[in-house]
C-alpha positions in Angstrom: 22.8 10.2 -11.1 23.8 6.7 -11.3 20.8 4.2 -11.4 20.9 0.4 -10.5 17.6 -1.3 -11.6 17.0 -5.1 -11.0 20.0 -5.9 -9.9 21.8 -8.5 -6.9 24.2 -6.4 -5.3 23.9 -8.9 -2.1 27.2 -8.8 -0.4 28.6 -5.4 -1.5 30.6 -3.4 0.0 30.6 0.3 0.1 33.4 2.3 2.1 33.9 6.5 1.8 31.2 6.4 -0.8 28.6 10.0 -0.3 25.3 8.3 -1.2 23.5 11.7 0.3 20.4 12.6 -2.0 20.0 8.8 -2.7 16.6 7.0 -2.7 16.2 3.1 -2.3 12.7 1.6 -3.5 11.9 -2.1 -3.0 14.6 -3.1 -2.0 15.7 -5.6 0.1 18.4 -4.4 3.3 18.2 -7.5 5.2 21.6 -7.8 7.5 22.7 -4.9 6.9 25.5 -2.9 8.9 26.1 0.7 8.8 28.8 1.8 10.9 30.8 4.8 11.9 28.9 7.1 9.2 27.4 10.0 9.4 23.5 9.1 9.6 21.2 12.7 9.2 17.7 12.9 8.1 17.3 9.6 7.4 13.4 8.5 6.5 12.6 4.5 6.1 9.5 3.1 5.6 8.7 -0.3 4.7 8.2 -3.1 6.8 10.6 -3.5 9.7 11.1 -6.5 11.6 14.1 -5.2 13.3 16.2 -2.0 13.1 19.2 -1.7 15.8 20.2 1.7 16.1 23.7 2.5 18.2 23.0 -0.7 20.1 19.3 0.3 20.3 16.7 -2.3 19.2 14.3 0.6 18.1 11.5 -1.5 16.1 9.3 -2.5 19.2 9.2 0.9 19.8 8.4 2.1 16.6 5.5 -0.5 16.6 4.2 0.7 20.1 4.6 4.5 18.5 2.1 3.7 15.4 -0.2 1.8 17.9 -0.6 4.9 20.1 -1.1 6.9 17.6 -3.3 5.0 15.3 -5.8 2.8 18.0 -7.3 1.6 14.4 -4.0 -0.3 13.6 -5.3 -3.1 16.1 -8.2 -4.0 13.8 -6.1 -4.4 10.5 -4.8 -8.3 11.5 -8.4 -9.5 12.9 -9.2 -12.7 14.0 -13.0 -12.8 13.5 -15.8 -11.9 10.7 -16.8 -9.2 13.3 -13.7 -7.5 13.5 -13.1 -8.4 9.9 -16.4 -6.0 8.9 -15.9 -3.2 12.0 -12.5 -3.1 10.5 -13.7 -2.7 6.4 -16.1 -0.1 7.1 -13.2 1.8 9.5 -10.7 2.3 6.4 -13.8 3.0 3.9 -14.6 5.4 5.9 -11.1 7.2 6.5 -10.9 6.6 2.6 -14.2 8.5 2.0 -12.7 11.6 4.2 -9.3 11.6 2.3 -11.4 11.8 -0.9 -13.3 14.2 -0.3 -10.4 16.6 0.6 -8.7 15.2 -2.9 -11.9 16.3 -4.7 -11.0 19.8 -3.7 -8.0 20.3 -5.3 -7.7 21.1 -9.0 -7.8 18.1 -11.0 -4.6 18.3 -12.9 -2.8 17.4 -8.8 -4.5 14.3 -8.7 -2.4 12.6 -11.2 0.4 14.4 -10.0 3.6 12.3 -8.2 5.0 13.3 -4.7 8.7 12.2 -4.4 8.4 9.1 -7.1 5.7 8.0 -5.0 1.9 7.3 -6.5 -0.2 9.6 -7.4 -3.6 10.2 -5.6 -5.3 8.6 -8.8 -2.6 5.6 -9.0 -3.4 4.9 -5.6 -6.8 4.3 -5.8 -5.9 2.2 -8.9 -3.7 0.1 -7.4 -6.6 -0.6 -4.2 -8.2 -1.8 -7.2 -5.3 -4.2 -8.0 -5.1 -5.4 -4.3 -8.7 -6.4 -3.9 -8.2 -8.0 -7.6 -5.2 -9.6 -6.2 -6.7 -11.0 -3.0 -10.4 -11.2 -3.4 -11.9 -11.9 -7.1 -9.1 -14.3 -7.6 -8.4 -16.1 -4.6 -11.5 -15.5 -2.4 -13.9 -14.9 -5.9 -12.7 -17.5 -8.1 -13.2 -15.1 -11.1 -11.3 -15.1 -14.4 -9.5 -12.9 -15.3 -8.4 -11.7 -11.7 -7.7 -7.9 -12.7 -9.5 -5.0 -14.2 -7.3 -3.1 -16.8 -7.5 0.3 -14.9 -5.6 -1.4 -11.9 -1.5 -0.7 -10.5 0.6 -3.1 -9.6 3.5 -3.2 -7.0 6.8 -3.0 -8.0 8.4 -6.6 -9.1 4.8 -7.9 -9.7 4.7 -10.6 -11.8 4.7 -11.1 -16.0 0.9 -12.8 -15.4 -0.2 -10.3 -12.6 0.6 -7.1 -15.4 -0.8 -9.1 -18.6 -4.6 -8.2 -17.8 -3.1 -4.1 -17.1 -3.4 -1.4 -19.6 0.1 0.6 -18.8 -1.1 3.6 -21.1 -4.5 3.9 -19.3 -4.9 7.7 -18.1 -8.7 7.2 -16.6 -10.4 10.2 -15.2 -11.2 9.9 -11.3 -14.6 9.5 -11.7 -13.6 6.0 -14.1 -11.6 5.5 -11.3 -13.8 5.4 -8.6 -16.3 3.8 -10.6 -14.3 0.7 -10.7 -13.2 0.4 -7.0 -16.8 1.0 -5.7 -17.2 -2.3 -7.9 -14.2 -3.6 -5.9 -15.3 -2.6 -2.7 -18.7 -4.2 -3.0 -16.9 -7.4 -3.6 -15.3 -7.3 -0.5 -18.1 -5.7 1.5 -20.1 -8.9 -0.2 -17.6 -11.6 1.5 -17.8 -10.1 4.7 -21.5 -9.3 5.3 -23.3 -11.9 6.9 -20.1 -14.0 7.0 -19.4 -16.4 10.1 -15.7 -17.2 11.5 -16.6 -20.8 9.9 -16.9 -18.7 6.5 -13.6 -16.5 6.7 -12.0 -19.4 7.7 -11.9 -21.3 4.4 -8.6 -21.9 2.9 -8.2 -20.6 -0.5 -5.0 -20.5 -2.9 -2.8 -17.8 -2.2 -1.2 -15.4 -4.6 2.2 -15.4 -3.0 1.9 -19.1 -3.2 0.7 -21.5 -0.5 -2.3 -21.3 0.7 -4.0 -18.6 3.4 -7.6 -18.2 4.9 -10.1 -16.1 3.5 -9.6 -13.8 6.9 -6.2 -13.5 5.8 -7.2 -12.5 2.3 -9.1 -9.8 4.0 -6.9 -8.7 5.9 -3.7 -7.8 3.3 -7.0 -5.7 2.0 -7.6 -3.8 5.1 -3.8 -3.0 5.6 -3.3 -1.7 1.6 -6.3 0.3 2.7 -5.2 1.5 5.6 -1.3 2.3 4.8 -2.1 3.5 1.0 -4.8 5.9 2.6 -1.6 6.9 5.2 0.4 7.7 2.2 -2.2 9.2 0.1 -3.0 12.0 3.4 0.5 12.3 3.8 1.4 13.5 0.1 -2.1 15.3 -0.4 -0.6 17.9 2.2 2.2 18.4 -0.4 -0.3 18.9 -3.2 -2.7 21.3 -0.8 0.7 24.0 -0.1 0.9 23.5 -4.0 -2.4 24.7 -4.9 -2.2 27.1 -2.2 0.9 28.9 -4.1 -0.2 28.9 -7.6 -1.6 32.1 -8.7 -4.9 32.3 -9.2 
């Protein structure tokens, strides 16, 4: 299979070329036009601004679909320490169910990939990275910003992945060890916090500045989505376990 790694292809042009089996990761597919193909268990997630689909502006709706079906989403962009807290202890709370069915499986499927995507173990690492990312360096102040047993995102950059260790193969137990640390730092910022608080302006890691509520609240939406993914591929790992002999 070809492979195209860190590369522009802006602008290209691709006409009676099969692409079925492909799979596009962080990638960018901004004004994009597909037309008169043949379109057939297509899956996308990411974020979407806008997706047109035979005319069909289907975005909105896609937005009002989560929101029915996940109330919670609501809290994950909140505009007060209140909601900031209600909304921490929701996704700690959905993350304490979703480990608690991970513990059950044998442990050899917790570091096991589904579809290229993390494993249950490099998720919870790269929580760790996110709170590193937006709280003990931004929010914190604290040098260095990341513990070695975190995961970065894809395209993160050469200073974020210095402080990593790559070759690290932790046990979950190390794991969780280290973002129950990470977790009390955030739990810490919030408790007792007043909307004067979360509203001081701290450096941002994408550059610019942002709020410490908006800190907060990239944490509460890794939380929520990763713990989305992590449900979503632990079902995958269950049928697994289900199947092998015992």
């Amino acid at each position: 299979m070809a492979e195209f790694v860190e590369q522009d292809l802006r602008g290209s042009r691709f006409h009676h070329v099969d692409l079925s089996g492909s799979r596009f990761r962080d990638v960018g597919l901004r004004d994009v036009k597909i037309a008169d193909s043949h379109v057939d268990g297509l899956d996308i997630s990411g974020y979407v601004d806008s997706l047109v689909v035979n005319g069909v502006e289907v975005a909105g709706y896609v937005e009002e679909e989560l929101n029915r079906r996940h109330p919670e989403r609501a809290m994950l962009r909140p505009e007060s320490a209140q909601v900031a807290r209600d909304a921490w202890s929701m996704v700690q709370e959905r993350a304490a169910a979703t480990l608690e069915r991970a513990r059950a499986l044998p442990p050899a499927l917790l570091d096991a990939s589904v579809d290229e995507e993390f494993s249950y173990l490099e998720t919870l690492r790269h929580l760790v990275f996110a709170v590193d990312r937006w709280i003990t360096g931004p929010v914190l102040g604290e040098v260095p910003w990341f513990h070695p047993l975190g995961v970065a995102y894809d395209g993160a950059s050469d200073e974020e992945l210095a402080g990593l260790d790559p070759d690290a193969h932790p046990t979950i137990d190390e794991v969780l060890a280290v973002r129950a640390d990470r977790a009390s730092r955030v739990t810490a910022v919030l408790a007792g916090a007043t909307d004067e608080d979360v509203a001081r302006v701290v450096d941002s890691p994408n550059g610019g500045t942002a709020t410490v509520l908006q800190c907060v609240g990239v944490v509460l939406r890794e939380e929520w989505q990763h713990d989305q993914y992590a449900v979503r591929d632990l079902a995958v790992l269950e049928a697994q376990a289900e199947a092998q002999p015992d």
